[in-house]
C-alpha positions in Angstrom: 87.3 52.4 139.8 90.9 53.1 140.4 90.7 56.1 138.3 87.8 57.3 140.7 90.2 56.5 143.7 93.0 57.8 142.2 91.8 61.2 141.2 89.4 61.7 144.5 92.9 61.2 146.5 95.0 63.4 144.6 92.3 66.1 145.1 90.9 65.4 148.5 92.3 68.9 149.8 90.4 70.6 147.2 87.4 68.5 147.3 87.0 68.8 151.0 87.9 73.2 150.7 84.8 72.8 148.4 82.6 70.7 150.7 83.0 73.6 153.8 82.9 76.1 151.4 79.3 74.8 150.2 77.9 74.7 153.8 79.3 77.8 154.9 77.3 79.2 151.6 74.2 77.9 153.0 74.2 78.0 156.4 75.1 82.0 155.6 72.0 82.0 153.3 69.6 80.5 155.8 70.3 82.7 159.1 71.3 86.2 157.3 68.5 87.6 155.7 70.3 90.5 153.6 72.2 87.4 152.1 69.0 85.3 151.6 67.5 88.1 150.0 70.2 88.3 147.6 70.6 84.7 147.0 66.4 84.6 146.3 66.3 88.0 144.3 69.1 86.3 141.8 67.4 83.3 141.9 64.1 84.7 140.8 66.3 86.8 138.1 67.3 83.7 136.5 64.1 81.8 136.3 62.2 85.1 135.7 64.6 85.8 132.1 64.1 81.9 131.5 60.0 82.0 132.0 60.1 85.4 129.7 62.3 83.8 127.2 59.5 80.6 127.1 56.8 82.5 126.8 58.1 84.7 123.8 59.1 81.3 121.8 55.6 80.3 123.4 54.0 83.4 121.1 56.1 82.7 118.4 55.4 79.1 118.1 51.2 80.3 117.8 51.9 83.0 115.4 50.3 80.9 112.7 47.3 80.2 114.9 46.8 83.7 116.4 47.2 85.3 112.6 44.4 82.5 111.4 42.1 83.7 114.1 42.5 87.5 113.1 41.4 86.2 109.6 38.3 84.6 110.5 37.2 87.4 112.2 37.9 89.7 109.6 36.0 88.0 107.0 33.2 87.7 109.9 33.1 91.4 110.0 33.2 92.2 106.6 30.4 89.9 105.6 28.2 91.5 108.4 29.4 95.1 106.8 28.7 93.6 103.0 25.7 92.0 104.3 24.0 95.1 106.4 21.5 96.6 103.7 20.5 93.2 103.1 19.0 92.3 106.4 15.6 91.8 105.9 16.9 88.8 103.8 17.1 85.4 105.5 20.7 84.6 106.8 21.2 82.0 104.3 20.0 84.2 101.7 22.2 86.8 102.1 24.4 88.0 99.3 27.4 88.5 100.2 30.0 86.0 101.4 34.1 86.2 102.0 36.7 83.7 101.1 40.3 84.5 103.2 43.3 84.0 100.8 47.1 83.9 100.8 49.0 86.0 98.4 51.6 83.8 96.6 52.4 85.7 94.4 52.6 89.6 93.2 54.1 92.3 91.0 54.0 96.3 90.8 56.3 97.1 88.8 55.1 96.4 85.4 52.2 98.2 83.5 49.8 95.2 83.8 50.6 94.1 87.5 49.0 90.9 88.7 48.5 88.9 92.0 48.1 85.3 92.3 46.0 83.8 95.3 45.7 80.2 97.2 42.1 79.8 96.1 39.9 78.6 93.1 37.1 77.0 91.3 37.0 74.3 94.3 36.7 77.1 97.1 33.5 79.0 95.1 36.5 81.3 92.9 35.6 82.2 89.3 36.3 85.4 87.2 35.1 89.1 87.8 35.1 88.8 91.8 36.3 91.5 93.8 39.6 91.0 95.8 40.4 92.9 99.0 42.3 93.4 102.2 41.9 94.4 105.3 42.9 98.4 103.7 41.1 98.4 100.6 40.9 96.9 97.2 43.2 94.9 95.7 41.9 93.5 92.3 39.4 91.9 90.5 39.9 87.9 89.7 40.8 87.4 86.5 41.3 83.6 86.3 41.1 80.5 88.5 42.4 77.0 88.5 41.5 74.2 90.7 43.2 75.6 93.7 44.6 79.2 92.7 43.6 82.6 90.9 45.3 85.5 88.8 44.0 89.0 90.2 44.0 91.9 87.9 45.8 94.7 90.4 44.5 97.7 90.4 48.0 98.6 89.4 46.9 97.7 86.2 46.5 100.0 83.1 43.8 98.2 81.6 42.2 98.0 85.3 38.6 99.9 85.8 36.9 99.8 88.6 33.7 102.2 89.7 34.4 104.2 92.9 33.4 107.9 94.5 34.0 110.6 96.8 32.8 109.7 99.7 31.8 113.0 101.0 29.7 114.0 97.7 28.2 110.6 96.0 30.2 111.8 92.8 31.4 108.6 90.9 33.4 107.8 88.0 36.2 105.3 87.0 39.2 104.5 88.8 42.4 103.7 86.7 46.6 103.6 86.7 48.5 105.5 84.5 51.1 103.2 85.0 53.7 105.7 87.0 53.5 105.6 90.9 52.6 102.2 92.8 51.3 104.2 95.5 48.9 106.8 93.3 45.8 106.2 91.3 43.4 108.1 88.8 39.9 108.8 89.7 38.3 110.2 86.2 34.9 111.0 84.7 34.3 113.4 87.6 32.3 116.4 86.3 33.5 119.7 86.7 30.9 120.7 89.2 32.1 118.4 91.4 33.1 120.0 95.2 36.8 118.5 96.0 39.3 118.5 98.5 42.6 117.5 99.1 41.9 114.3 101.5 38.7 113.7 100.6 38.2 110.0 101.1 37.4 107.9 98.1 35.2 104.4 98.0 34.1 101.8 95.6 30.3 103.2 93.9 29.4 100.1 94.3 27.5 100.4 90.8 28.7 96.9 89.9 28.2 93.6 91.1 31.8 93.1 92.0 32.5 95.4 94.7 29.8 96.6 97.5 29.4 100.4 97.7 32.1 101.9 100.3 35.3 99.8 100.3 37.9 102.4 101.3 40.5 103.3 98.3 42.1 106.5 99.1 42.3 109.9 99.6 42.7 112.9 97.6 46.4 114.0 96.9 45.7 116.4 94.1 43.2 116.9 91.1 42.8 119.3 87.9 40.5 119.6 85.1 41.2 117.3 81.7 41.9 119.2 78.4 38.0 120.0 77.6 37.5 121.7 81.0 34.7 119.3 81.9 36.1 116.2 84.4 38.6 115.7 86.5 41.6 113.9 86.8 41.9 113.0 90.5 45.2 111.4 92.3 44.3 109.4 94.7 46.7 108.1 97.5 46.0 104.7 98.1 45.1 103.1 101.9 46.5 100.1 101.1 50.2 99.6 99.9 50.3 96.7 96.9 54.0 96.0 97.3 53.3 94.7 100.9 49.9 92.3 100.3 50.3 89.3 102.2 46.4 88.4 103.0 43.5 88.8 100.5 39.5 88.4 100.2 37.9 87.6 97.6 34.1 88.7 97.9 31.5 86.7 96.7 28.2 87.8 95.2 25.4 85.1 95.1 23.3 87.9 92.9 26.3 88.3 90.5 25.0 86.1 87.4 21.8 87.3 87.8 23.0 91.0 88.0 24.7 90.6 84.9 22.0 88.9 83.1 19.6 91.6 83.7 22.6 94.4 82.5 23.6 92.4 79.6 19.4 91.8 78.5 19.3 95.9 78.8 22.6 96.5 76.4 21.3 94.0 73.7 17.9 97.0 73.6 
C-alpha cells in the first residue's frame, strides 16, 4: 500500500497530464464529427481484421468437416451415375454401391506401383474391386485386411484394365510400360480404328469391376504396332497418381455372379 502511495505521488503530474489528456480525447471525439468519424472508421478497422482473422481459423477449424461432406456427396453422385442403366431395378437392388477411402499410402515410381487404402473386409472390401477418384481410375484392389487394402495402380506393368475411345466404342486393353507416371498404353485397337489426338478415353466397362465410362484420358499420340494391325495409343491421364489423397472403391453386388457365369463359359 505504500508502494501504491508512493509511486501514485511521485507521478501525480503525469498521472493527472494523462487524466485531461483522456477527456480532452473524448470530449473532441463526441462534438467533432470529422474526428468521430476517424475514431469509428479505425475502430471498425480493428475489429473488422479481428472478425476476418476468426472467421478464417473458423474455416480452417471445419476443413475436416466441410472435406467429409464433399465426400458423401461424391459417392452419392457416382452411385446414381453407376446406378442409371439399372433403374428399373428396386433401390435396394441396385448394383452398384461406393465405399469413400483414405489413401495411406502410395508409390509411382517403381514398375509395380501400389496404393494402400483405410478400408477392408469389415467395410464390404475384397479383391478385384475397382478403385477411383473423383478424376478417373485409380486401381483394382488387390488385397484386404480387416481394416485396409493394397490397390494394384494402374501404374502397374502387370496392370490390365478394359477401356475405349469414347467417341468410337473401339475397346482394347489399357496397360503401363513402366516409363512416364503421367502416360499410359491403350492397345489391341485395330487398325481401322478412326483416332485423334484428344480423343477422350473410358473404362469398356466389359468387366464386372469397372462400369462402362469412367473417364481415363485423352489421346496424346498413337501409331501402328510392328504387324501394322493395332495400335499403340498414349493416353494422358485425367487424374495425377502422385497427388491421390481420396479413393472409391466400387462395389458390384452382381460381381460373383458375373464371374461365375464367365468362368462356367471358359471351362466349354
Amino acid at each position: 500500500m505504500n508502494r501504491f502511495i508512493s509511486f501514485f505521488l511521485g507521478n501525480k503530474t503525469r498521472l493527472l497530464f494523462l487524466f485531461y489528456l483522456s477527456i480532452a480525447v473524448g470530449l473532441s471525439i463526441q462534438y467533432r464529427s470529422f474526428h468521430q468519424a476517424k475514431y469509428l472508421n479505425s475502430s471498425w478497422a480493428v475489429s473488422g481484421g479481428i472478425f476476418s482473422k476468426v472467421a478464417q481459423l473458423d474455416q480452417y477449424l471445419n476443413l475436416d468437416q466441410t472435406n467429409q461432406l464433399l465426400i458423401e456427396e461424391n459417392k452419392r453422385l457416382k452411385e446414381a451415375l453407376f446406378n442409371s442403366n439399372y433403374a428399373s431395378r428396386d433401390s435396394l437392388e441396385l448394383p452398384y454401391e461406393v465405399i469413400p477411402a483414405e489413401v495411406v499410402k502410395n508409390s509411382y515410381r517403381l514398375n509395380s506401383n501400389y496404393l494402400t487404402i483405410s478400408v477392408g473386409t469389415e467395410d464390404g472390401i475384397t479383391q478385384d474391386m475397382g478403385v477411383i477418384n473423383p478424376l478417373g481410375i485409380v486401381g483394382i484392389i488387390e488385397k484386404s485386411s480387416s481394416h485396409y487394402s493394397t490397390v494394384q495402380s494402374i501404374l502397374n506393368i502387370r496392370s490390365r484394365i478394359n477401356a475405349k475411345i469414347a467417341s468410337n466404342d473401339y475397346f482394347g486393353s489399357l496397360i503401363w510400360d513402366g516409363s512416364d507416371p503421367t502416360i499410359v498404353q491403350l492397345i489391341d485397337i485395330p487398325n481401322v480404328a478412326q483416332i485423334n489426338v484428344g480423343d477422350r478415353i473410358v473404362t469398356g466397362g466389359m468387366s464386372s469391376i469397372f462400369p462402362e465410362g469412367i473417364p481415363i484420358g485423352s489421346v496424346s499420340s498413337y501409331e501402328l504396332n510392328k504387324a501394322q494391325s493395332d495400335y499403340i495409343i498414349n493416353v494422358k491421364l485425367f487424374n495425377d497418381l502422385r497427388a491421390v489423397r481420396t479413393a472409391y472403391v466400387i462395389v458390384n453386388k452382381d460381381q460373383k455372379e458375373v464371374q461365375q457365369l464367365d468362368s462356367i463359359s471358359e471351362s466349354r
